[in-house]
N, C-alpha and C positions, 0 to 999 in steps of 0.2 A: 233515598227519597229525594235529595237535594238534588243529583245527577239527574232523574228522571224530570223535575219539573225544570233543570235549566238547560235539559235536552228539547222539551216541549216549548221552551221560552222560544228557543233558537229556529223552529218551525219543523222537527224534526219530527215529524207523525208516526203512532205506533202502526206498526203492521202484525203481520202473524208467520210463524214459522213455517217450516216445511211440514209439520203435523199440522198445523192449521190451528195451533195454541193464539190469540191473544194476550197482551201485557195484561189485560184481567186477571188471565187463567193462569197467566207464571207469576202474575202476584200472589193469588191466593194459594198458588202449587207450592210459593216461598211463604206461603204464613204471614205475608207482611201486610198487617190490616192499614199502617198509615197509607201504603200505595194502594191499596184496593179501594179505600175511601178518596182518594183524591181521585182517582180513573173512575170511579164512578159519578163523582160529585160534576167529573170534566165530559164526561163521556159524550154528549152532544157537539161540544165543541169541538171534541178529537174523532168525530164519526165511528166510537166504538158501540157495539151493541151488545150489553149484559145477557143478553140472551144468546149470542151464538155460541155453537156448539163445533169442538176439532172436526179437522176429516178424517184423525186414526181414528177415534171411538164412538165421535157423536155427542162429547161428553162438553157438559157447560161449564162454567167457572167455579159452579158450587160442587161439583164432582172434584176439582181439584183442591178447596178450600175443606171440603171432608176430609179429602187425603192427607191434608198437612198438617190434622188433627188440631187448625187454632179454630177455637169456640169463635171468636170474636172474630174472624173474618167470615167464619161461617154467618154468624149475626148482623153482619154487614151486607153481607151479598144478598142475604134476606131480607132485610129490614131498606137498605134502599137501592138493589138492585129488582127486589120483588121477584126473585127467583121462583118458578115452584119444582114439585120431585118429577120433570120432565125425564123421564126414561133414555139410557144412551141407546147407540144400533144394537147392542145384547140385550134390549129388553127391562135392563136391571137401573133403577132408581139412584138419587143421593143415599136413602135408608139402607139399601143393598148394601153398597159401597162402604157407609160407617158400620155394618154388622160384620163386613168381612176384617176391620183394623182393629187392631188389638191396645190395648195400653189404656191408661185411664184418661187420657186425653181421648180417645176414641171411644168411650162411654160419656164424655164429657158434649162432644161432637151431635153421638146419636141420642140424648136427652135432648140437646136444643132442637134437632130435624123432628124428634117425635113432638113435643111440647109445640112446635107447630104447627102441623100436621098427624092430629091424632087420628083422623081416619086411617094411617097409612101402620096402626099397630094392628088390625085386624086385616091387612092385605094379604093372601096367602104369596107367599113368593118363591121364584125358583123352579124347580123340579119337581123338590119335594112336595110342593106348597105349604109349608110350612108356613105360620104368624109370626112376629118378632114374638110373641108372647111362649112360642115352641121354642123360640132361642134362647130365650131366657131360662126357660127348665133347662135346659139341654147342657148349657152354662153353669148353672147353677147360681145365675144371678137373680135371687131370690126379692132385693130391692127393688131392683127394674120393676121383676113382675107383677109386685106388689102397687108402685109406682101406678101402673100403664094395665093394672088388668081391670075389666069391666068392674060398676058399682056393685053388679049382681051374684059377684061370687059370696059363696058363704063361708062363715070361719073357719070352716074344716077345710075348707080346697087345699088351702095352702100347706097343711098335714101330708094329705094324700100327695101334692107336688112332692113334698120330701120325699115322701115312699119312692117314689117313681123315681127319682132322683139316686134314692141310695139304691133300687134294684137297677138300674142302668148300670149304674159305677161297680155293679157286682157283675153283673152280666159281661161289663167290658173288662174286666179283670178276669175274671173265669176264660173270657175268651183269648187273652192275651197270654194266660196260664197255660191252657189248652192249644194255642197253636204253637208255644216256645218245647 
């Protein structure tokens, strides 16, 4: 952090690489919210724009602040970069992105992007079109769902999610039985 602002003292301007990353996007690609909140606190002065996006993917700086599974840069980039779930050239969002990372920093991730943007639990997305709410059965993360599903489900739904839940997990073992 000390190196970066007594690089910027000295008048050395950030630029972008040859994928077209901003020091935004490899801060928050590196997790590191002190330098994500200074770049963006300075970002007028340093002609940076919170909003652009690389030339590999299209992908903005909260694409890479998902990836690096820190909550708090994610919350940053949000809170005063004013991000929203602009889509990369695939089509596929920040939500995308945090459902495809595994670990509980990346449940951690995808509670803040949803709790922000809750329209974006009923989005069908993909191929499949599938809801984040299908990822959740599919998962087995029964809290999520619980979490993030409409007010209008009734106390049984979430019974029947089991059923479906243990007849997949038997289907997918039958099937794993059946082609070994």
């Amino acid at each position: 952090m000390k190196v970066l602002q007594f690089a910027l003292c000295l008048g050395v301007r950030p630029s972008v690489d040859v994928a077209g990353r901003t020091v935004l996007m490899q801060a928050a690609r590196a997790g590191n919210r002190p330098a994500t909140v200074y770049l963006l606190d300075h970002a007028a002065e340093l002609q940076l724009d919170p909003h652009a996006v690389d030339t590999a993917a299209g992908e903005s700086a909260l694409f890479y602040g998902v990836r690096s599974g820190s909550g708090p840069v994610v919350d940053t980039l949000l809170d005063n970069g004013r991000l929203r779930l602009t889509p990369n050239a695939a089509g596929l969002d920040p939500v995308d992105c945090a459902l495809n990372e595994t670990g509980p920093a990346a449940s951690d991730v995808l509670r803040t992007l949803l709790d922000r943007f809750p329209e974006a639990v009923s989005r069908r997305r993909g191929d499949t079109e599938l809801t984040v709410l299908h990822r959740f059965v599919e998962r087995g993360q029964l809290s999520m769902l619980r979490r993030y599903a409409p007010d209008n489900y009734e106390a049984g739904t979430f019974i029947i999610i089991i059923i479906i839940i243990i007849i997949t997990l038997k289907s997918h073992l039958f099937y794993c039985a059946f082609i070994a």
